[in-house]
N, C-alpha and C positions, 0 to 999 in steps of 0.2 A: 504493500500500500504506500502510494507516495502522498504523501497527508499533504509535504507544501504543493504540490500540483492542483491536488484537490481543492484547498483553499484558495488557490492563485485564482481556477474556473470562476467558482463561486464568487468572488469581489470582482473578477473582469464582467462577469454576467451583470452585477448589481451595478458596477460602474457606467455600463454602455445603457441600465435602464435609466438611471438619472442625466445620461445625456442625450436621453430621446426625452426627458420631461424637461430636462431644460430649454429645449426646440420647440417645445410644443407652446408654451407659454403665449397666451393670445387675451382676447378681450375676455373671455369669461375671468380671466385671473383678475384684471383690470376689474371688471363689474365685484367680483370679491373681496377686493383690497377696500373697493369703495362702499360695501355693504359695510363690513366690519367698521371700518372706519367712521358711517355713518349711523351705528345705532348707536341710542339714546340707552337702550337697557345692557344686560350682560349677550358676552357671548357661548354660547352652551354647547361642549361639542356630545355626541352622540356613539357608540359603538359596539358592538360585542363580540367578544372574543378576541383576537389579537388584536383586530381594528381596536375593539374597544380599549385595551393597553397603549393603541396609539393615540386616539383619541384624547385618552385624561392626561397622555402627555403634552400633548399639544396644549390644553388647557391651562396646564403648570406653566408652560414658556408663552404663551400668551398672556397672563396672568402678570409673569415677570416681566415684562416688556410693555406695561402701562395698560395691557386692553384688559379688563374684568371679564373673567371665565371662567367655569366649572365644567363638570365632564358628569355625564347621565347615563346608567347605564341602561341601554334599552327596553331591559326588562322592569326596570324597576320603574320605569315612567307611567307603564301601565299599570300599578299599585301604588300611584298617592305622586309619582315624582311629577309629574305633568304640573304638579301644583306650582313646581317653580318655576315655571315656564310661562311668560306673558306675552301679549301683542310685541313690545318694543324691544324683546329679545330677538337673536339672531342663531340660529341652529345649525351648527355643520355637524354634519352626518357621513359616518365612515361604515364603506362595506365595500373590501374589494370587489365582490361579483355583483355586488348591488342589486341583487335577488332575498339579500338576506331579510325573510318574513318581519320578522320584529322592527325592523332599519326603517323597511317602506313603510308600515304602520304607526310607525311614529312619524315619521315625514308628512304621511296623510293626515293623521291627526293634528298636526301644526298647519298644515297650508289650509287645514277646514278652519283655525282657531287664528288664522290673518297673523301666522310667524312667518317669518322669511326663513329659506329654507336654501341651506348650501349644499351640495351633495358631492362627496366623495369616493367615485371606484373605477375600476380598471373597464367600466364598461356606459360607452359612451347612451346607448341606448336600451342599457338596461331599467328597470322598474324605479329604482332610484333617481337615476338621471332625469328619467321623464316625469317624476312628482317632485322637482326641485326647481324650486326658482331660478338658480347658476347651478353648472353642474361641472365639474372640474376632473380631467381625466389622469390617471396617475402613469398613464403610459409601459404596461406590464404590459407583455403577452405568455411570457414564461416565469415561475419562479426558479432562483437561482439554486435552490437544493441537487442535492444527484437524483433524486424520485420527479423534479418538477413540482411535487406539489406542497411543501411546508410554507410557510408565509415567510418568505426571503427579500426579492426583492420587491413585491408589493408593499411591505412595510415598510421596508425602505425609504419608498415611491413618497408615501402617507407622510412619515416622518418629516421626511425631506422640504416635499410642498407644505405641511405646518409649520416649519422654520421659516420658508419664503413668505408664505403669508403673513405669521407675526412682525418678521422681521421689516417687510416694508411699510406695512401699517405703524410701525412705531415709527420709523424713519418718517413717515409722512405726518405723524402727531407731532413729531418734534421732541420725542421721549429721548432725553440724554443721561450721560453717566453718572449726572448728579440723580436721577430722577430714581436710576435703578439702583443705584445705592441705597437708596431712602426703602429699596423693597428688599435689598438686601446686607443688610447689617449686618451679621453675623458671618463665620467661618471663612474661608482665605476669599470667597470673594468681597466682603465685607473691608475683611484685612486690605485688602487690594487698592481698593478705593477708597479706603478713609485716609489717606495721604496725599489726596490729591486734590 
């Protein structure tokens, strides 16, 4: 077994899918940077299962980066968590096949309840795509595992575009390094910046 070949595959596979998601980048990101940026309430992301692991991360570095966000998991909306969920909120919603039953049921239940609805998966015209207000594609066709099918580079994909999205929505708030020190005090990045 040549273990470094193997992993060489696997990051060349993940690296060649974020430089077809960096290509793709077009006005739906555009219409997304400016949802985010234009609501009034929080931003809420959506997911389950690794999405969903992707999700509440996304949530945390959104959070960090000046935009208010929390992560729901989709099962739980349908017992009571809907509750947090208003008009002036904004909803991005993760499922790589975008088939996932619970993902689209919650999406429909926001767009019945006049939420803005962001939708994220590897399939442009999948159930999710087509019940989201902007629909944003993470540009997978393969995962990078040796079976194809673990969540490798779709999460990736996920990951990747919730850093581009936080990241220029804060850039476009005008969110600086004073701003994110004030959110993070504590441990070396704390340390980091309190000398500055």
């Amino acid at each position: 077994m040549d273990y470094i070949k193997s992993g060489q595959i696997v990051l060349e596979k993940e690296i060649q899918s974020l430089l077809k998601l960096k290509s793709s980048l077009d006005n739906s990101f555009i219409q997304s940077c400016k949802l985010i940026n234009q609501t009034s309430g929080k931003t809420i992301f959506v997911g389950l299962g690794k999405s969903g692991h992707i999700a509440e991360k996304c949530a945390a570095t959104f959070s960090s980066l000046g935009i208010p966000s929390f992560y729901v998991h989709a099962n739980e909306a349908f017992h009571g968590d809907f509750g947090m969920m208003s008009g002036n909120d904004l909803i991005i919603a993760f499922s790589f096949s975008g088939k996932t039953p619970e993902i689209v049921n919650v999406v429909k239940y926001c767009r019945q309840n006049n939420i803005t609805v962001i939708g994220i998966s590897g399939d442009s015209q999948s159930p999710l795509a087509n019940a989201s207000n902007v629909h944003l594609d993470i540009c997978v066709t393969e995962e990078a595992d040796h079976l194809g099918l673990a969540p490798t580079s779709s999460t990736t994909n996920m990951i990747a575009l919730g850093d581009a999205l936080a990241s220029s929505v804060s850039e476009d708030k005008g969110f600086n390094r004073s701003d994110f020190h004030g959110f993070h005090p504590g441990g070396s990045l704390g340390n980091q910046l309190e000398n500055e």
